[in-house]
C-alpha positions as CSV (number, residue, x, y, z in Angstrom):
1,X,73.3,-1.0,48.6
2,X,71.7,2.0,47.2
3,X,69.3,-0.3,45.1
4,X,68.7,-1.5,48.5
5,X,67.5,1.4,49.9
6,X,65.4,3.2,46.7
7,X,63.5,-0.6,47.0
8,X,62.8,0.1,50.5
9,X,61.7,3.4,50.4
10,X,59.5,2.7,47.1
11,X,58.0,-0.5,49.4
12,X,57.7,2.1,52.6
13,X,56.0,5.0,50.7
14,X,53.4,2.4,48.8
15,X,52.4,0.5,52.0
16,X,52.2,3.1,54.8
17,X,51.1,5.9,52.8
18,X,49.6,4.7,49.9
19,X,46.0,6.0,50.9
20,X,47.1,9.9,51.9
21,X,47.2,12.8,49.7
22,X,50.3,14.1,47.6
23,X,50.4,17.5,49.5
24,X,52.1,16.1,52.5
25,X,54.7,13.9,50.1
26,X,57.3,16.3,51.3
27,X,56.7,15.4,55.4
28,X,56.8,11.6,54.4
29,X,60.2,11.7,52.7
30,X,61.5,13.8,55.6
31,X,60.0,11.2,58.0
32,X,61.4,8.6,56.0
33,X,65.3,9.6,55.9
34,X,64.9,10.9,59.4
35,X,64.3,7.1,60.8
36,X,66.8,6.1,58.3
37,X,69.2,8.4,59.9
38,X,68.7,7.4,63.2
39,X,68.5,3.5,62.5
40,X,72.2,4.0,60.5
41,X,73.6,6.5,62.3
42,X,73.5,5.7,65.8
43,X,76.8,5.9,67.0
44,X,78.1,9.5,65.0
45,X,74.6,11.1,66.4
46,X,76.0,10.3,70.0
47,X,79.5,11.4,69.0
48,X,78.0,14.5,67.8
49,X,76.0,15.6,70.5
50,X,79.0,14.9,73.1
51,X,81.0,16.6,70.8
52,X,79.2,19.3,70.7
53,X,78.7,19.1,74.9
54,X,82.1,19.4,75.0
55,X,83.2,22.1,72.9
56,X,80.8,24.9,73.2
57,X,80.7,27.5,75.8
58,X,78.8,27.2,78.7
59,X,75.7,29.5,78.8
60,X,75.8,32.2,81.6
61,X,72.4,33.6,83.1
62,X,72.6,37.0,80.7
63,X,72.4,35.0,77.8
64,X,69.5,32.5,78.6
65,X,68.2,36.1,79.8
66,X,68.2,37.4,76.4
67,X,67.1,34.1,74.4
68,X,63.9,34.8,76.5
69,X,63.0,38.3,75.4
């Protein structure tokens, strides 16, 4: 499996972005695992987020308030 994914990752980077330059390298592996994340990961991302939902505290007026200033 992890064969799997180096091969398409090598096959990605040399077809899409074969012609740009090597200073944005970084930004195309982020891209890269980003979409690979969301493609595998579907399900845990939604259990996340409701997770999350669920468990924090609600915000109150004073404290959107003071994310503003």
């Amino acid at each position: 499996m992890l064969h799997n994914q180096i091969r398409n990752f090598k096959n990605w980077l040399r077809g899409v972005h074969s012609y740009c330059d090597k200073e944005y390298m970084e930004k195309y592996i982020n891209e890269y695992f980003f979409r690979f994340n969301r493609r595998n990961h579907r399900k845990s991302i939604l259990v996340k987020l409701i997770d999350r939902m669920i468990n924090l505290k609600p915000l109150t007026k004073t404290d959107v308030q003071c994310f503003a200033t």
